[in-house]
N, C-alpha and C positions, 0 to 999 in steps of 0.2 A: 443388584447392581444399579445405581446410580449412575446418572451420567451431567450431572450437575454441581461439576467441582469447581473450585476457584478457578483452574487454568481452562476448563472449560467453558467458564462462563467468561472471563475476561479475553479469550481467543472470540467469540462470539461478537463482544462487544469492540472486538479489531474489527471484523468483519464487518460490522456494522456499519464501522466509521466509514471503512476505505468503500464501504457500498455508498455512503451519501457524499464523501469528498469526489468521487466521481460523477454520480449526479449531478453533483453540482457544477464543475470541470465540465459535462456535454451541458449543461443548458442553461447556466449564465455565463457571461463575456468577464470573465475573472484575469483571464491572463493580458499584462500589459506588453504594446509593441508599439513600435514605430512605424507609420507610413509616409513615404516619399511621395510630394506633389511633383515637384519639378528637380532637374541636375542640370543648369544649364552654366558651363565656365566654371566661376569658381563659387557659383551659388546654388545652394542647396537648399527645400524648405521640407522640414519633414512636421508630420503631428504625431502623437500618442493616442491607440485606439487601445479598447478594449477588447478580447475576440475569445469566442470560445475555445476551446481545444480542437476541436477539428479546423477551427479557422485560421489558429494558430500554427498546427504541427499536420496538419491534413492527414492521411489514412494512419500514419503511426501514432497519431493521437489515441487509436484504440490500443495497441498495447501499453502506452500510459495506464489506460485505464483497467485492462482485463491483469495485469501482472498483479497487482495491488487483492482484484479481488480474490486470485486464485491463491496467491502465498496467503490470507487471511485464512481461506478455505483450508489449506492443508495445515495450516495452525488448529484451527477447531478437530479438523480430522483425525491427529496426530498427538491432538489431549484426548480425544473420549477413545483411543485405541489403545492410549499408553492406562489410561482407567480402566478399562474392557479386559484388559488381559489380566491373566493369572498371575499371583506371583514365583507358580512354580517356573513361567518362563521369565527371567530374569535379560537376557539376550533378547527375545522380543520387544519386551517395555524399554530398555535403555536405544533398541534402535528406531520405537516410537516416538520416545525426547527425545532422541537427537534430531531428527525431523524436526523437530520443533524449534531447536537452536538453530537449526542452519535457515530455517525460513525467518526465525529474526535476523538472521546475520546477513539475508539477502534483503529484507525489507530495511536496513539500515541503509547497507549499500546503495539501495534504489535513491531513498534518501536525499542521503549525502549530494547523491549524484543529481541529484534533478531539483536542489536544494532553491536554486534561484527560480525558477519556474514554478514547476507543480508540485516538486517534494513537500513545500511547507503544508499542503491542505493534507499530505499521510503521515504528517509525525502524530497525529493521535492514534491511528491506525499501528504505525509502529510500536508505539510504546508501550501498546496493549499487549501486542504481540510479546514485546521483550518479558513484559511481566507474568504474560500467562506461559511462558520458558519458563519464569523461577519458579512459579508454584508448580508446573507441571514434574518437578523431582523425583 
C-alpha cells in the first residue's frame, strides 16, 4: 500500500498552502483598512493602514485561520483513506471521496465568501483541494 498518490499528494500541497497563507495572515500587516482621525461636523479625515488579522478582525481572526487548515487536513485525510481501503468495500471509498468533494465545496464557499479580505491568499490552497477531488476518483 502506497500512500503517495496524486490526490494525496496535491491535498498535501493544499495543506501546505492554507498553512503559509495563514502564517503569513498572523504575522505581516497584509490586510488594508481604514482609520478615522477626527468626525468633527461635516469633516472627516481617515488614513489606510495595514493590520494583521488579529488587528483587523480581533479573536475571530483565528477561525479565519484554523477553518482553512482543518478542511486542508481532512482533504489529505480523506485521500490516503479512500487509497487505504479495499476495493472489496466500494460504499466505504465512495463516502471517503465524497468527503473530499464536500470539503472543496466548503473551501470554495469560504472563498467566495471572504474574497475581498482574506479569501484571495486561499485560492491556492483551494484549487489544490479541487484537484486532489478529481484525482481522488
Amino acid at each position: 500500500m502506497t500512500l503517495l498518490h496524486k490526490s494525496t499528494i496535491l491535498a498535501g500541497f493544499s495543506h501546505i498552502a492554507a498553512m503559509l497563507a495563514g502564517l503569513l495572515l498572523l504575522f505581516f500587516p497584509v490586510i488594508s483598512d481604514f482609520e478615522q482621525i477626527t468626525d468633527s461636523g461635516n469633516f472627516t479625515q481617515q488614513f489606510q493602514t495595514n493590520k494583521t488579522i488579529f488587528e483587523a478582525l480581533g479573536p475571530q481572526g483565528l477561525f479565519v485561520i484554523i477553518l482553512p487548515w482543518v478542511l486542508s487536513g481532512v482533504c489529505i485525510f480523506s485521500s490516503i483513506m479512500a487509497k487505504a481501503a479495499n476495493n472489496n468495500h466500494k460504499t466505504l471509498i465512495l463516502r471517503w471521496k465524497s468527503y473530499s468533494w464536500a470539503v472543496s465545496v466548503i473551501f470554495v464557499v469560504f472563498i467566495l465568501i471572504s474574497i475581498s479580505s482574506v479569501g484571495t491568499f486561499y485560492i491556492p490552497s483551494g484549487l489544490f483541494a479541487i484537484a486532489s477531488s478529481f484525482y481522488n476518483r
